[in-house]
C-alpha positions as CSV (number, residue, x, y, z in Angstrom):
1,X,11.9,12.2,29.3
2,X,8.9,13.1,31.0
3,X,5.7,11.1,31.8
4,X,3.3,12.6,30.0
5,X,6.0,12.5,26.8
6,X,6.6,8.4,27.4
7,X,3.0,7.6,27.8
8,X,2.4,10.0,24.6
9,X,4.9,8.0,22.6
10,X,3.4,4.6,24.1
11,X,0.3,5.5,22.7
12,X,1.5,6.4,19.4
13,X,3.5,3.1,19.2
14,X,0.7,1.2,20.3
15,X,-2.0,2.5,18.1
16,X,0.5,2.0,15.0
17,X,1.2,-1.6,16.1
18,X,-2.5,-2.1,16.3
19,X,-2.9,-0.8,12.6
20,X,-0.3,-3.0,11.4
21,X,-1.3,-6.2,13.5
22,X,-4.1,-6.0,15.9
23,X,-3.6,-9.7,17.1
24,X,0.1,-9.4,17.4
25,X,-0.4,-6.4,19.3
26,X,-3.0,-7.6,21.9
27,X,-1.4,-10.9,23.1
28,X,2.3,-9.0,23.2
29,X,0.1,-6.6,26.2
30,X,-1.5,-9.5,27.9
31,X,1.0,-11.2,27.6
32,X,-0.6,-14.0,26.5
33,X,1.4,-14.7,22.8
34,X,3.2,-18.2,23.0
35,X,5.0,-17.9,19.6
36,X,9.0,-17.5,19.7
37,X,10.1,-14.0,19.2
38,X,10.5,-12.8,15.6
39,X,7.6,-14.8,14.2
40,X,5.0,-13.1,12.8
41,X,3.2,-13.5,15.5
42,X,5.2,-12.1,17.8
43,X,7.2,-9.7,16.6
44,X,10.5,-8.2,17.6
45,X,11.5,-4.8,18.9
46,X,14.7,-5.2,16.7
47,X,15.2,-2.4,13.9
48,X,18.6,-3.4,12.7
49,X,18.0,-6.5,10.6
50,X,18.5,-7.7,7.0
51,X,15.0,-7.8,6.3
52,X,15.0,-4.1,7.3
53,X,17.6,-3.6,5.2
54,X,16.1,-4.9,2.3
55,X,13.1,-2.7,2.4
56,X,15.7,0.4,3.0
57,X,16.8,-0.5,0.2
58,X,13.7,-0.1,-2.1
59,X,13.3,3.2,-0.9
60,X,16.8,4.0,-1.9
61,X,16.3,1.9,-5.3
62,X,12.8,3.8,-6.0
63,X,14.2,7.0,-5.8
64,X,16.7,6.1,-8.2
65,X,14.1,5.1,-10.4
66,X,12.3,8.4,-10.0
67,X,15.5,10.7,-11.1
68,X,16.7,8.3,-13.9
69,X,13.0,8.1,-15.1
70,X,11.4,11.6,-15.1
71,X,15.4,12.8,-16.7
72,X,15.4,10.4,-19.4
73,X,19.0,9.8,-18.5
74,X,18.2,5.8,-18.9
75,X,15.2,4.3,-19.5
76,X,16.4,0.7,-18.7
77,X,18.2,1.1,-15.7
78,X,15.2,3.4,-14.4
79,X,13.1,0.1,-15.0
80,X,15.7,-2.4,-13.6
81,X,15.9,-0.5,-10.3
82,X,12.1,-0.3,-10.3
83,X,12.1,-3.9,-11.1
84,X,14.6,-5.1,-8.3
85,X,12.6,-2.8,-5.7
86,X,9.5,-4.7,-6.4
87,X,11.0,-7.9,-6.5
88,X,12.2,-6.5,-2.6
89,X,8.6,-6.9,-1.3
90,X,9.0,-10.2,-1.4
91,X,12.1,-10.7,-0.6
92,X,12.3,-9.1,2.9
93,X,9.6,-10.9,4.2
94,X,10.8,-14.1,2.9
95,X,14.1,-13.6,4.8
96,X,12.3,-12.2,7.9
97,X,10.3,-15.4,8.3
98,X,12.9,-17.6,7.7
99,X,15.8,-16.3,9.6
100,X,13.1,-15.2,12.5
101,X,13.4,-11.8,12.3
102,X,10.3,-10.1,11.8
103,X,9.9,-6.9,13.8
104,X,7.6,-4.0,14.1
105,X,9.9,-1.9,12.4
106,X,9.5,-4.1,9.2
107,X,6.2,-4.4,10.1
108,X,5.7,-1.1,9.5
109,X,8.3,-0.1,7.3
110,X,6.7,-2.6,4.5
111,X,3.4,-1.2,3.7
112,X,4.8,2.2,3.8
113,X,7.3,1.1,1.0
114,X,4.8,-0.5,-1.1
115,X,2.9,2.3,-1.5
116,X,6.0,4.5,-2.0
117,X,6.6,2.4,-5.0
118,X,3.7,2.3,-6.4
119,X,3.2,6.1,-6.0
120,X,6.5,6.6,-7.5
121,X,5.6,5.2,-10.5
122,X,2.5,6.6,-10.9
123,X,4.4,9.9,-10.3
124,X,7.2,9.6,-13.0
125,X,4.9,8.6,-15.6
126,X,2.7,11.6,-14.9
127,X,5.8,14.1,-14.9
128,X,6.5,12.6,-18.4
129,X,3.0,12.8,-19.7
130,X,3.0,9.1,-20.0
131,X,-0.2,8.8,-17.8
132,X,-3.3,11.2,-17.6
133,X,-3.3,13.5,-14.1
134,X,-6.4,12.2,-13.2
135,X,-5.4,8.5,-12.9
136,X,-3.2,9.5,-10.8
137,X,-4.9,11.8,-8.6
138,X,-8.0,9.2,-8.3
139,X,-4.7,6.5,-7.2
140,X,-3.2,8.6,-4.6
141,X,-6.7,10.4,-3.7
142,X,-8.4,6.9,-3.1
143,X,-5.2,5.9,-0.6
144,X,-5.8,9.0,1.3
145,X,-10.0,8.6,1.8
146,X,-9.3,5.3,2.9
147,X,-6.0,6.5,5.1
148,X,-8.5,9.1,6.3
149,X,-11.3,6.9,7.0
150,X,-9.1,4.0,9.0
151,X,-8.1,7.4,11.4
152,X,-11.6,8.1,11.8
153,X,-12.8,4.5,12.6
154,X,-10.0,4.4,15.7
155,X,-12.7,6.0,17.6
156,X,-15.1,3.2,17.1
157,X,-13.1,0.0,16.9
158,X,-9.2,-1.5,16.6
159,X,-9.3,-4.5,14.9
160,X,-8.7,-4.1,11.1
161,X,-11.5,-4.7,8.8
162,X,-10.6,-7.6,6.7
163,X,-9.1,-7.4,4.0
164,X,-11.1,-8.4,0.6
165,X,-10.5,-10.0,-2.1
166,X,-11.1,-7.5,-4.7
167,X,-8.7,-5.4,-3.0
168,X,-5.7,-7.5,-3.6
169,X,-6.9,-7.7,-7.3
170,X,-6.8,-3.9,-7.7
171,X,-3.2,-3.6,-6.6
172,X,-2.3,-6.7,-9.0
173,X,-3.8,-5.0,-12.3
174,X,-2.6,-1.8,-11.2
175,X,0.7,-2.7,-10.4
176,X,0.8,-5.0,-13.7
177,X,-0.1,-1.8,-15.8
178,X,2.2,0.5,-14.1
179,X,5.4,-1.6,-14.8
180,X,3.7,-2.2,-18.4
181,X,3.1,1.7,-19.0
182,X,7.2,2.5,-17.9
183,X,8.3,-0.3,-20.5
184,X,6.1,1.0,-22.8
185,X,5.7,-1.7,-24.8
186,X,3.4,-3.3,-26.3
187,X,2.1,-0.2,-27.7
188,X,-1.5,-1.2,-29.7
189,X,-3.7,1.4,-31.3
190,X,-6.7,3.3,-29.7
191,X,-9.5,1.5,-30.1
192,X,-11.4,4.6,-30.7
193,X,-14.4,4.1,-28.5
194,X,-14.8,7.7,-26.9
195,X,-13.7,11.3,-28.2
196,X,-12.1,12.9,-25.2
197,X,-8.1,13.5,-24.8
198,X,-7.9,11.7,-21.4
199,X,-8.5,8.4,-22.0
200,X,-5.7,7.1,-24.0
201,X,-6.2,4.0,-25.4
202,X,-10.2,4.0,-25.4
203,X,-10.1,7.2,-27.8
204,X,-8.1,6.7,-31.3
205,X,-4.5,7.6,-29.5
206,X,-2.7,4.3,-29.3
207,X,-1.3,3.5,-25.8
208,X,0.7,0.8,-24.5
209,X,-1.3,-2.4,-23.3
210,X,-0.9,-1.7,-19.7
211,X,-3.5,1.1,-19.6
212,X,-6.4,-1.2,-19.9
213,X,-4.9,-2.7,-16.8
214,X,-4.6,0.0,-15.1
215,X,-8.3,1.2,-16.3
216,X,-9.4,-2.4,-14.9
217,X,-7.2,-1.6,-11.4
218,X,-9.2,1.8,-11.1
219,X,-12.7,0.1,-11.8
220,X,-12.0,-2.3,-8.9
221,X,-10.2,0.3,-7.0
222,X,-13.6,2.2,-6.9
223,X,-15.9,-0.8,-5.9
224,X,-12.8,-1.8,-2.8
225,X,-13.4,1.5,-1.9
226,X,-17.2,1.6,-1.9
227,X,-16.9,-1.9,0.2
228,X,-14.6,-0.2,2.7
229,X,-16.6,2.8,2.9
230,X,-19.9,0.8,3.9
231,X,-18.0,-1.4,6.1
232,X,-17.2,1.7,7.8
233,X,-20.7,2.6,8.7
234,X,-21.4,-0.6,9.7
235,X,-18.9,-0.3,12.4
236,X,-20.0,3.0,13.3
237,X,-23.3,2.1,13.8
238,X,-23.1,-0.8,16.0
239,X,-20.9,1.6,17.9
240,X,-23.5,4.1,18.0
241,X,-25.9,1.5,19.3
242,X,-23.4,0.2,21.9
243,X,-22.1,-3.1,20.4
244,X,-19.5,-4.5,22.5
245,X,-18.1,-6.2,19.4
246,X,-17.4,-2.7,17.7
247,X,-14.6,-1.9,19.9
248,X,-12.9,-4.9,18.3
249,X,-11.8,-2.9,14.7
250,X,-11.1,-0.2,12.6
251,X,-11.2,0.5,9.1
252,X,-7.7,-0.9,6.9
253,X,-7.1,-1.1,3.3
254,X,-4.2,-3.1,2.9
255,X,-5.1,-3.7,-1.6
């Protein structure tokens, strides 16, 4: 392998690492981390582990979902595999922290999976008319601003912005009305408050209950965004005016 190909794929590596945890990151180059290796503070190098294996498997287990879902073939064992790869996200790290295991790989790997999950069911109920396109384009097109926005701020600073509040609300609701909305139950009627097609739920169609979460999830999904977004300029304008401390960040939404 060649120099300029190894310090290419250092880069890469590190810049990921730095997206996923700055801290981590910055005292495993100086040098300077004290905690035992495969805490969560100090990460392993490892990629074979069970807690790696676990989130493999709720990629595997999602896209199960996703063909037994959008085929009808059955309903209920869609929703158990969905069920058991959610359930997953808390699994792996559980056993990564307790058996000392936590690596960069999972590190990575988990975030990723999350949002393969929760894309995936935004996906099958949209192939099965379940869930209005837009909702799901305003989901998956709010992930890729901020995706966008995070690659843009590298310029500026490293450190992640922190993560807010409201942020891990919106992935709550929105999760809670996505599982609700693949159940399907309980289905109330519209409450007939608006006269357009693509707002199930508000207009006179009846809907199951877990559209008003997910209306809720998209309401707070819009303000975490705004907050990211100004955040953003913040840090770019205390770059543009030479702040020391702006080379300490970068844009992250983790909710």
């Amino acid at each position: 392998m060649s120099t300029r190909t190894t310090q290419i794929r250092n880069t890469v590596t590190s810049t990921v690492k730095d997206q996923v945890d700055f801290d981590a990151n910055a005292a495993q180059a100086s040098g300077t981390t004290t905690a035992p290796t495969g805490t969560s503070e100090n990460p392993s190098n490892r990629v074979l582990t069970v807690a790696n294996a676990i989130t493999a498997c709720r990629l595997v287990l999602t896209l199960v979902f996703l063909y037994l879902f959008v085929n009808d073939l059955n309903r209920y064992v869609a929703l158990s595999c969905y069920a058991v790869a959610a359930l997953t996200d808390f699994l792996d790290g559980q056993v990564a922290r307790r058996t000392q295991t936590v690596s960069w790989v999972g590190k990575v790997m988990d975030p990723i999976m999350d949002r393969v999950l929760l894309f995936t069911g935004v996906l099958g109920l949209m192939i099965t008319g379940e869930l209005p396109v837009w909702v799901a384009a305003f989901v998956i097109g709010r992930d890729a601003y901020l995706a966008v926005g995070s690659m843009i701020l590298q310029r500026y600073r490293h450190r992640p912005v922190d993560v807010v509040y409201i942020g891990k609300v919106t992935t709550a609701l929105l999760m809670a009305g996505f599982c609700d909305l693949l159940l399907g139950l309980p289905v109330i009627g519209g409450l007939d408050v608006v006269g357009v097609d693509w707002l199930p739920g508000l207009n006179a169609q009846g809907a199951a209950a877990g559209i008003f979460l997910v209306y809720a999830g998209l309401a707070c999904s819009a303000v975490t965004a705004v907050i990211y977004t100004m955040a953003g300029f913040e840090i770019r304008r205390r770059a543009m005016r030479g702040d020391a401390t702006a080379s300490d960040g970068q844009m992250a939404e983790k909710g």
